[in-house]
Backbone as a ProteinNet text record, in pm:
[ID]
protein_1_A
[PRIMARY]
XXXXXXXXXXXXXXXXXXXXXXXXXXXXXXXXXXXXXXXXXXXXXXXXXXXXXXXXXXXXXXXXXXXXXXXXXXXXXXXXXXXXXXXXXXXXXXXXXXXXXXXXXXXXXXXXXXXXXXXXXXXXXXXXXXXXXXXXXXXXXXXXXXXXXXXXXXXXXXXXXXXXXXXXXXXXXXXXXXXXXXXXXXXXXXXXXXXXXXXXXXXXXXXXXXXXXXXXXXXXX
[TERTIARY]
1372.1	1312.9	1176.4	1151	1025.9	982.9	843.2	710.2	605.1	545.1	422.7	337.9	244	191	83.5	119.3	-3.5	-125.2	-195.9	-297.7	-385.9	-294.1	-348.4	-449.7	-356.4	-420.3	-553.8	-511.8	-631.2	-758.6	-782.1	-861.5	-890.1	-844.2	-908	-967.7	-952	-1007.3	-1136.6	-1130.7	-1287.3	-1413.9	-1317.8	-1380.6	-1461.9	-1356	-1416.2	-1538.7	-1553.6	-1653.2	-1748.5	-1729.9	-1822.6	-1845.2	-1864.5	-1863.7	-2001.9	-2015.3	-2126.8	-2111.6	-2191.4	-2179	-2197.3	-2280.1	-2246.7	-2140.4	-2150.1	-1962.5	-1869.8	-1871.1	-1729.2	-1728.7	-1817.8	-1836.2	-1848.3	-1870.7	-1865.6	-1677.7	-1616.2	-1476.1	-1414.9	-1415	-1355.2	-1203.9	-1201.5	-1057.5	-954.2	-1035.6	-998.3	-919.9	-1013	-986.1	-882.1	-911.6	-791.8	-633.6	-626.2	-492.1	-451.9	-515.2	-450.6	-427.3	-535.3	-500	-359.3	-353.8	-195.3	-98.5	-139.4	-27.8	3.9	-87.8	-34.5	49.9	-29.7	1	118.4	213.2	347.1	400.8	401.9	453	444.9	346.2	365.5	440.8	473.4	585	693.1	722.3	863.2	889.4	799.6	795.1	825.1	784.1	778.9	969.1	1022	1178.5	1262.2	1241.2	1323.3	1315.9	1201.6	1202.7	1268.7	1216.7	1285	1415.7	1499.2	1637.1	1663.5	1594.3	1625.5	1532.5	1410.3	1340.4	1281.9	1366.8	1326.5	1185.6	1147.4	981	929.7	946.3	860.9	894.6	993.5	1048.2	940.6	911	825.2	696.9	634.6	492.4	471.7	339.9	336.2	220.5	215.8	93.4	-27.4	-79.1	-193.9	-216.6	-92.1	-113.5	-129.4	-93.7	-103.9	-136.9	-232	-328.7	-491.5	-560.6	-665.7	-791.3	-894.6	-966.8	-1065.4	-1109.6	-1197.1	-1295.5	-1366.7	-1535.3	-1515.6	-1640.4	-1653.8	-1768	-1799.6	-1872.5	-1951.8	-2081.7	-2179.6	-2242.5	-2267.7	-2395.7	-2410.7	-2306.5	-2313.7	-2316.9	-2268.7	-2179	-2313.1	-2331.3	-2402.1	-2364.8	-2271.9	-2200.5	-2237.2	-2284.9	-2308.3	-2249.2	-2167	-2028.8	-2021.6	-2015.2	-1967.4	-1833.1	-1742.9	-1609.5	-1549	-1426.6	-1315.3	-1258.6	-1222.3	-1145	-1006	-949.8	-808.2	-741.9	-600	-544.4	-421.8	-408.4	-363.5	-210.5	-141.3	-27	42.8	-9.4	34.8	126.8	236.5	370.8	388.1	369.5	363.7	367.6	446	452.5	292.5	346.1	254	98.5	143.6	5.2	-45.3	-122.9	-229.9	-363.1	-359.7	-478	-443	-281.6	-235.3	-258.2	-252.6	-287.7	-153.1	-58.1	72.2	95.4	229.2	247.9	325.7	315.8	369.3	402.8	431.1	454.1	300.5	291	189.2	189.4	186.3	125.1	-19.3	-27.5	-236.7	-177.4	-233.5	-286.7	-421.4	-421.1	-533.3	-532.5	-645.8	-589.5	-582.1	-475.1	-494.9	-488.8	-464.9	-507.5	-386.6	-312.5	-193.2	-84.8	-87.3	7	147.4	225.2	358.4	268	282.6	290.5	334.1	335.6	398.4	334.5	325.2	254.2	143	43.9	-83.7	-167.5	-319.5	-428.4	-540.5	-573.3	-662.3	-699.5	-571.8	-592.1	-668.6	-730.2	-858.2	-753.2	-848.5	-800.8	-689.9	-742.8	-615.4	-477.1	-480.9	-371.6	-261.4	-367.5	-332.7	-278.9	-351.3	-224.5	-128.2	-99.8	39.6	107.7	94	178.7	210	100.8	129.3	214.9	197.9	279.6	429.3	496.6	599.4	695.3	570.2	631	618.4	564.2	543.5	671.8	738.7	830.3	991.5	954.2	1083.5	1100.1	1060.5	1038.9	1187.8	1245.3	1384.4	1391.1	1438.4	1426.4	1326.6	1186.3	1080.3	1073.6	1163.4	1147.2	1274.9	1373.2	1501.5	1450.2	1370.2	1328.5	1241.4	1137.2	1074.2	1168.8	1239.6	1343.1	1445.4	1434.8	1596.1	1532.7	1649.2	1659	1583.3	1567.5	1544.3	1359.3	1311.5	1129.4	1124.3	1176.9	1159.3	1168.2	1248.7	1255.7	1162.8	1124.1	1007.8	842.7	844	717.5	684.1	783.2	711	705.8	560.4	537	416.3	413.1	317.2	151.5	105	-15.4	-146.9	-240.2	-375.3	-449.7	-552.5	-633.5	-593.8	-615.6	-586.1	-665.9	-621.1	-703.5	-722.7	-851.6	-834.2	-747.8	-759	-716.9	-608	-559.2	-491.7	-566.6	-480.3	-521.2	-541	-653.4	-648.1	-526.8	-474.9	-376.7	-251	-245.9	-102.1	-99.8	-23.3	-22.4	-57.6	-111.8	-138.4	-27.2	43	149.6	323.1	298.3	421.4	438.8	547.8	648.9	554.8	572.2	546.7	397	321.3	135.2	123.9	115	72.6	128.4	244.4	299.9	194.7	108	24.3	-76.4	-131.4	-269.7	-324.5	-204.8	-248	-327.5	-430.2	-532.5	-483	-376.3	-309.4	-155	-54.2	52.7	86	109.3	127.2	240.5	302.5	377.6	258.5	276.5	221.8	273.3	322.7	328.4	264.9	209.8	167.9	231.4	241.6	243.5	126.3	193.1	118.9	105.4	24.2	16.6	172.5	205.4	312.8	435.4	465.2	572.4	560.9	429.4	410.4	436.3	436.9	466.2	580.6	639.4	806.8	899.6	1016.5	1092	1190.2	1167.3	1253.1	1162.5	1026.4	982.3	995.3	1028.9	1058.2	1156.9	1267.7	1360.6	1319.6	1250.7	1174	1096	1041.5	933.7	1031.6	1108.9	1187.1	1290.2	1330.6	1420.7	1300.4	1160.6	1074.9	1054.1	990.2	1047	1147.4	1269.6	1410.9	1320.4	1319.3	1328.2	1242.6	1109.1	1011.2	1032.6	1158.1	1189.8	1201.3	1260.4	1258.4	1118.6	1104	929.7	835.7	814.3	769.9	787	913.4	977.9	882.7	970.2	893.4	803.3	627.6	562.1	530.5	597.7	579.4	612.2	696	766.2	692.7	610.8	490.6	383.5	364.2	195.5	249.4	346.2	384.1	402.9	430.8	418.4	257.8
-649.4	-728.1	-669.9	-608.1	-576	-699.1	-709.4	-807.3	-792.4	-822.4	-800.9	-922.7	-833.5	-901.6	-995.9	-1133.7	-1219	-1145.3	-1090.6	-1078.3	-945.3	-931	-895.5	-975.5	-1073.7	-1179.1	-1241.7	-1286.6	-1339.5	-1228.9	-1119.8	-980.5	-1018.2	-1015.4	-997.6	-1146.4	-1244.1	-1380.5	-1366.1	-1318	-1333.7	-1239.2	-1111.1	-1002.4	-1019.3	-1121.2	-1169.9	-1268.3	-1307.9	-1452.2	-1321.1	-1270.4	-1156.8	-1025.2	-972.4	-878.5	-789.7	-734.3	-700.3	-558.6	-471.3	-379.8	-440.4	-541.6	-555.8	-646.9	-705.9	-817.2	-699.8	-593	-489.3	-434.2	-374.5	-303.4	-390.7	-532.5	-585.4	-629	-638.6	-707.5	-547.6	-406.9	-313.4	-306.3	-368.8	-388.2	-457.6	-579.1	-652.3	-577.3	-514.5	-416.7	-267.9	-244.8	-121	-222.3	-321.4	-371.9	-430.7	-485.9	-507.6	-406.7	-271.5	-149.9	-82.8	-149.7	-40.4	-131.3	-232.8	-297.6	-261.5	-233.8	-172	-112.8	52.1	131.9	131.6	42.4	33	22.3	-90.5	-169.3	-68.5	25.7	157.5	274.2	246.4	402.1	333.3	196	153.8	152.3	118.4	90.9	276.8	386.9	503.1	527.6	471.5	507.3	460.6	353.3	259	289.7	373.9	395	532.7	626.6	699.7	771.6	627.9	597.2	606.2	548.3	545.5	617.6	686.4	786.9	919.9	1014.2	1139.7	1182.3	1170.2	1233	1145.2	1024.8	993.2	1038.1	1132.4	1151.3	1234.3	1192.2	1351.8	1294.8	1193.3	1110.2	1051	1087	994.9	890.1	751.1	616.4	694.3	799.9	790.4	902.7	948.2	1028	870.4	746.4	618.4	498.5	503.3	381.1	463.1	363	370.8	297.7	395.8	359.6	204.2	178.7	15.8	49.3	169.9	171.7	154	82.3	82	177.1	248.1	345.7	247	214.3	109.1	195.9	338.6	396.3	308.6	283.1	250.2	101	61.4	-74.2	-181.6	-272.4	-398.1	-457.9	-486.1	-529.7	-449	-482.4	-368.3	-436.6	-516.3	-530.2	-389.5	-354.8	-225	-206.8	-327.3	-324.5	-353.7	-341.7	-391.4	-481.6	-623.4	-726.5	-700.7	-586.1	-542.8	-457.2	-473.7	-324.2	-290.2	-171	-100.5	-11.2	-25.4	86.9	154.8	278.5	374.7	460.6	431.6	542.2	624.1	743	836.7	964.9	1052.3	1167.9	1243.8	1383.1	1433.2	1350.8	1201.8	1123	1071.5	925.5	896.6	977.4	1097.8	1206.7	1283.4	1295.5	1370.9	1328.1	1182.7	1177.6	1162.7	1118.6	1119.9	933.1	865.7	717.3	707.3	579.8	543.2	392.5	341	199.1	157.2	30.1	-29	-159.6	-155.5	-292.9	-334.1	-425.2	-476.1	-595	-594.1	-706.8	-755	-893.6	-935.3	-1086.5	-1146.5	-1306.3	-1347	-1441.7	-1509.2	-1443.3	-1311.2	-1243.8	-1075.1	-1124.5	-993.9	-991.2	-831.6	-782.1	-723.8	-702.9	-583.7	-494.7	-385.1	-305	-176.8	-112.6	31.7	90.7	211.8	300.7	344.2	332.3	445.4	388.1	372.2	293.9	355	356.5	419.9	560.2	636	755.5	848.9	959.3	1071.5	1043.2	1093.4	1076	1217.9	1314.4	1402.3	1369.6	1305.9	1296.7	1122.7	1055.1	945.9	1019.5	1117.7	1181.2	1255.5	1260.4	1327.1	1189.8	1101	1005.2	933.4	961.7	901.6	973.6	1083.6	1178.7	1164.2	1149.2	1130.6	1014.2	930.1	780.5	817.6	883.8	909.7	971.2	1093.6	1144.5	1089.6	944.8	915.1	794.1	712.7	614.3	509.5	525.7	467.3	446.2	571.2	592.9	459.7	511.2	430	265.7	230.5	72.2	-21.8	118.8	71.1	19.6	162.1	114.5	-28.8	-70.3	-169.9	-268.5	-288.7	-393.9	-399.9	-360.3	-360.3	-480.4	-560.1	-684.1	-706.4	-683.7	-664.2	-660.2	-550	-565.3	-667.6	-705.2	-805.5	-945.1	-973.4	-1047.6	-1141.5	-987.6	-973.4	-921.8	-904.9	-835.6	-867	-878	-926.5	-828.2	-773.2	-644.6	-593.9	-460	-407.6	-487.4	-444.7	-511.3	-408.1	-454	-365.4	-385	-275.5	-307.3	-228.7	-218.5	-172.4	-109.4	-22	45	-89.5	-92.9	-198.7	-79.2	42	68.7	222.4	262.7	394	489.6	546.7	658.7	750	861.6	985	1079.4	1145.2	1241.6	1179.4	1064.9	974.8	906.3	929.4	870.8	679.7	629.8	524.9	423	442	400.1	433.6	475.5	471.2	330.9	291.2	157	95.6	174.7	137.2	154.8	128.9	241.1	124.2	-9.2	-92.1	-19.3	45.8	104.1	198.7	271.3	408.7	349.3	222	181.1	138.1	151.2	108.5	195.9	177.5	265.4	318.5	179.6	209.1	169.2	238.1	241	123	17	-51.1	-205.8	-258.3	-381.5	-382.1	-574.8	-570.2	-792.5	-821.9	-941.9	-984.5	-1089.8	-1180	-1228.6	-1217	-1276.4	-1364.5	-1469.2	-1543.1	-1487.5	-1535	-1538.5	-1477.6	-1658.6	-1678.3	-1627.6	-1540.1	-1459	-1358	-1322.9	-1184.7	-1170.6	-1306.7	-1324.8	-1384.7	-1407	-1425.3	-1337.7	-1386.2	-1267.9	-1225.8	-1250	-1182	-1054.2	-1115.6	-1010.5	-865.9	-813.5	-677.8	-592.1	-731.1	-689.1	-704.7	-806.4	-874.6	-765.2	-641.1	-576.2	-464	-425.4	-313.3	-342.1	-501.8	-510	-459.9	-448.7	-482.5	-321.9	-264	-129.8	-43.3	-71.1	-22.6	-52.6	-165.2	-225.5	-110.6	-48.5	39.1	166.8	209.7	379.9	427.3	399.2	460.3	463.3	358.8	381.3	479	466.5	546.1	682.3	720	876.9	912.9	862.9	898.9	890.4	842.8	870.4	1006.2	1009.8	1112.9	1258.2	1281	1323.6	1354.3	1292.3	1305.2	1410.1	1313.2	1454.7	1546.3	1609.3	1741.3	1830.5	1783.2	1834.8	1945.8
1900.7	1792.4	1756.1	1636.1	1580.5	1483.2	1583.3	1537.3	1519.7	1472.5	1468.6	1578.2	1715.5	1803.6	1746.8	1777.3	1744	1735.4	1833.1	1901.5	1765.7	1683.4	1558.5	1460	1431.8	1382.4	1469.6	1579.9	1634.6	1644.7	1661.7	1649.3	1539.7	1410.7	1244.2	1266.5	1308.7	1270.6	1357.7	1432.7	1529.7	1472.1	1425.2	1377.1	1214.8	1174.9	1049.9	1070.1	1199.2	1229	1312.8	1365.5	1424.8	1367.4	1264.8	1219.3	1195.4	1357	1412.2	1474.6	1516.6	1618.8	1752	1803.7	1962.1	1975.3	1894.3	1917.8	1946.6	1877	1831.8	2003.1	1997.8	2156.1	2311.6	2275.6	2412.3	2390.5	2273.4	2233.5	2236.6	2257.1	2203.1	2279.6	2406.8	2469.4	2351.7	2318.8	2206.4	2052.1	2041.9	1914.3	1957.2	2083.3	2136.2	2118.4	2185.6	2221.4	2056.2	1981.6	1849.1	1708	1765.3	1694.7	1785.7	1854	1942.7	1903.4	1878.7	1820.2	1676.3	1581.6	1477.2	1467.3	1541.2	1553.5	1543	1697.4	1672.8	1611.6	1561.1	1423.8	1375.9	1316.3	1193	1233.2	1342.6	1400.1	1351.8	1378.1	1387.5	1260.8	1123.8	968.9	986.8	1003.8	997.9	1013.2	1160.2	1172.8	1057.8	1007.4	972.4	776.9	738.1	611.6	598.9	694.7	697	667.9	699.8	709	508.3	469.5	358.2	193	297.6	212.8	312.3	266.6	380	383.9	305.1	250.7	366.2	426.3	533.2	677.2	693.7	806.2	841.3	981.3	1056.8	1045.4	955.5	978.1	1155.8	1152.5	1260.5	1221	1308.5	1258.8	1239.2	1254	1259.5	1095.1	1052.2	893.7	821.1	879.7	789.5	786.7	889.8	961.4	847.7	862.6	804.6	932.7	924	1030.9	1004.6	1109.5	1036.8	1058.5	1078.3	1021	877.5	844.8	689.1	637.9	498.8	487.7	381.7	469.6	394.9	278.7	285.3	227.1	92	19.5	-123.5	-163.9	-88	-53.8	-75.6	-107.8	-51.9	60.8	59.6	215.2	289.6	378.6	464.8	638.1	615.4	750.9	788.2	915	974.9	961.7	945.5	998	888.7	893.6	778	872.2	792.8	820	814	806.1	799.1	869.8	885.2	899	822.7	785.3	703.4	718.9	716.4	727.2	594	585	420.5	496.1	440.4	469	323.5	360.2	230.6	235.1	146.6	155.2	234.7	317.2	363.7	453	413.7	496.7	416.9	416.8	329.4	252.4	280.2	260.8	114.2	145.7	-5.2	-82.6	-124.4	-312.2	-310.1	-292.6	-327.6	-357.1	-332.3	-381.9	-246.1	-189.3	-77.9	-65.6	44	85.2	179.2	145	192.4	238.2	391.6	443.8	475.5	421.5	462.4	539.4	658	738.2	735.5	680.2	699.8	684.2	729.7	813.6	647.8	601	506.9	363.8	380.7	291.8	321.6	357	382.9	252.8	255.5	118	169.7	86.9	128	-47.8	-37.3	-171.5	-172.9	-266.3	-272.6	-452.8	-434.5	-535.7	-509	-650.4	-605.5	-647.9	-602.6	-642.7	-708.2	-821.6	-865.7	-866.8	-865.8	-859	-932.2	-901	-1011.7	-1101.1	-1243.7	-1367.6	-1390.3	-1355.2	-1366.2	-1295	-1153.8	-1128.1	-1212.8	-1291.9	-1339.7	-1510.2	-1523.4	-1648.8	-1655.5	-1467.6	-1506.9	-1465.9	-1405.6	-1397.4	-1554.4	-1589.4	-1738.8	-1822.5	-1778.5	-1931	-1870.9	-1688.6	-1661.5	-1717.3	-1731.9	-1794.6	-1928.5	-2008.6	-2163.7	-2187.8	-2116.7	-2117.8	-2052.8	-1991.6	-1916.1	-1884	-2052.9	-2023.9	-1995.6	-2074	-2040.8	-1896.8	-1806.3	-1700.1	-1613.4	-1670.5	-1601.2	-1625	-1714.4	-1753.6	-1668	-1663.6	-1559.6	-1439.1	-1357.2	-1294.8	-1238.6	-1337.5	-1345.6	-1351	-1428.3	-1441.3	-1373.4	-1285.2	-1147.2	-1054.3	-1056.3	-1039.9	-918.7	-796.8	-715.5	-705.1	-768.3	-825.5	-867.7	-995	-1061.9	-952.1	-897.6	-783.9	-684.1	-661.8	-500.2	-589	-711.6	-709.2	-864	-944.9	-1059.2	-1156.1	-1201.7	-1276.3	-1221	-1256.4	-1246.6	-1233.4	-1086.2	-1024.5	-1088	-1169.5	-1152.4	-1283.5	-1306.4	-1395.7	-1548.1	-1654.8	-1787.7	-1866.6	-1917.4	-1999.7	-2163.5	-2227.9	-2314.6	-2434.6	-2426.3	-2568.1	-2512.9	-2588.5	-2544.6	-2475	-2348.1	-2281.3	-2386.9	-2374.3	-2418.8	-2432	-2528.1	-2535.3	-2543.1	-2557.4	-2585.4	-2708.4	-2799.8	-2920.4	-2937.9	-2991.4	-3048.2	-3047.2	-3131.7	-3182.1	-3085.8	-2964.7	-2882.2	-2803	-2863.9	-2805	-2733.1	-2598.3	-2485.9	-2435.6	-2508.7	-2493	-2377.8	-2342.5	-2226.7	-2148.8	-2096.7	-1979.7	-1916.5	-2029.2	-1994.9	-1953.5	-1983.6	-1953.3	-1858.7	-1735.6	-1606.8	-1561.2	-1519.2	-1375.8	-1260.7	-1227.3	-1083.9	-1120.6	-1073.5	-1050	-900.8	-943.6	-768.2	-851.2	-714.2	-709.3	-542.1	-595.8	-466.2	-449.7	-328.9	-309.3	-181.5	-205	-99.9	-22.5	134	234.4	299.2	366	469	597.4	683.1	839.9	887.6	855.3	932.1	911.8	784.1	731.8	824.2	799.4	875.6	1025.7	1119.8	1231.4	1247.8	1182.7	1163.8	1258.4	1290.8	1383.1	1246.5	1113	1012.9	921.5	920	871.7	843.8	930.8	939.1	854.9	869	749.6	604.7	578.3	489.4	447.7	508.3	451.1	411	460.1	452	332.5	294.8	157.4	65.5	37.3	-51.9	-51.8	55.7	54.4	-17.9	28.1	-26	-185.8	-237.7	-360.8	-440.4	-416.4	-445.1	-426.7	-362.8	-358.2	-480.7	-536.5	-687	-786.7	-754	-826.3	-767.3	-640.3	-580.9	-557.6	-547.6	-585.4	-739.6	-837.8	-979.8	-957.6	-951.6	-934.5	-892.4	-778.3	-690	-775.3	-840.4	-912.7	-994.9	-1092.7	-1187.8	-1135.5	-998.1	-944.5	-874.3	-911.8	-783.7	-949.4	-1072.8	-1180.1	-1166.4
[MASK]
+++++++++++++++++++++++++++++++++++++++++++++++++++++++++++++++++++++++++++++++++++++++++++++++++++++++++++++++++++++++++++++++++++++++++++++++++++++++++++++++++++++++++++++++++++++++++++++++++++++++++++++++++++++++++++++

């Protein structure tokens, strides 16, 4: 049975009420045993997608865990820590720039998603010109029963007026104006600690291979 260990949750809830450097280091047993629990959990999300998208075969958790120092320099917040943890299953690793599957853990505040977030502007016009060029294709996708279902439409922010280099007047110009390419649904706690979950993340998964391929498909252009 793949679960996700309580002792996750309880780690992000303290960490969110302590979000300190000597809390972190007198608690770091604390923070080892619920990062190994990820971890797991992200090898086992690693076998099991696998199965049904090769491009993740051969990852290991750590091309798709995200670390919890936080990088204050810019930030106002200046928390050391992130209240989360992260699992990106994706071509070549979270580092490429490529579109992947995404779990966020975080107390109260946990996602399932898949695609790409705000990617540089060059790599956001070839995704655009893939959908400019394939759109049929790209609206099937969106509309397969299944997204529509579990995720709705397209999650993110908009351009107010036409991208550059794309005509005005094409059908579909809202399709181009996304920033970020993503589906993303909300989970609870207790979904997430469910003994069904797992399957639960992996139908939502399955559901996003095709989006996620195209994408993919766009920036290797």
């Amino acid at each position: 049975m793949r679960m996700i260990n309580p002792v996750v949750f309880e780690f992000l809830k303290a960490l969110e009420k302590n979000n300190n450097r000597e809390w972190f280091q007198d608690n770091k047993k604390f923070y080892e045993e619920a990062n190994h629990a990820v971890k797991d959990y992200v090898a086992e999300m690693i076998k099991a997608v696998s199965l049904f998208d090769d491009d993740i075969k051969g990852l290991e958790p750590k091309q798709c865990m995200f670390r919890i120092y936080r990088d204050v320099r810019f930030s106002k917040d200046k928390s050391p820590y992130k209240n989360n943890f992260g699992g990106y299953l994706v071509k070549n690793g979270r580092r490429s720039g490529n579109s992947g599957y995404y779990l966020h853990l975080q107390d109260g505040e946990s996602f399932i998603a898949g695609g790409i977030h705000m990617p540089p502007s060059s790599e956001l016009k070839k995704i655009r010109k893939e959908v400019y060029y394939n759109i049929d294709e790209f609206k099937s996708i969106l509309n397969h029963k299944d997204v529509k279902k579990y995720f709705g439409d397209i999650s993110g922010d908009m351009l107010k007026r036409p991208p550059k280099d794309f005509p005005a007047d094409f059908p579909d110009i809202d399709l181009l104006k996304y920033k970020s390419f993503t589906f993303a649904e909300a989970v609870t706690n207790e979904q997430c600690l469910s003994e069904d979950f797992f399957e639960v993340l992996m139908s939502r998964f399955k559901a996003l291979t095709p989006f996620i391929k195209f994408i993919n498909r766009g920036l290797s252009m």
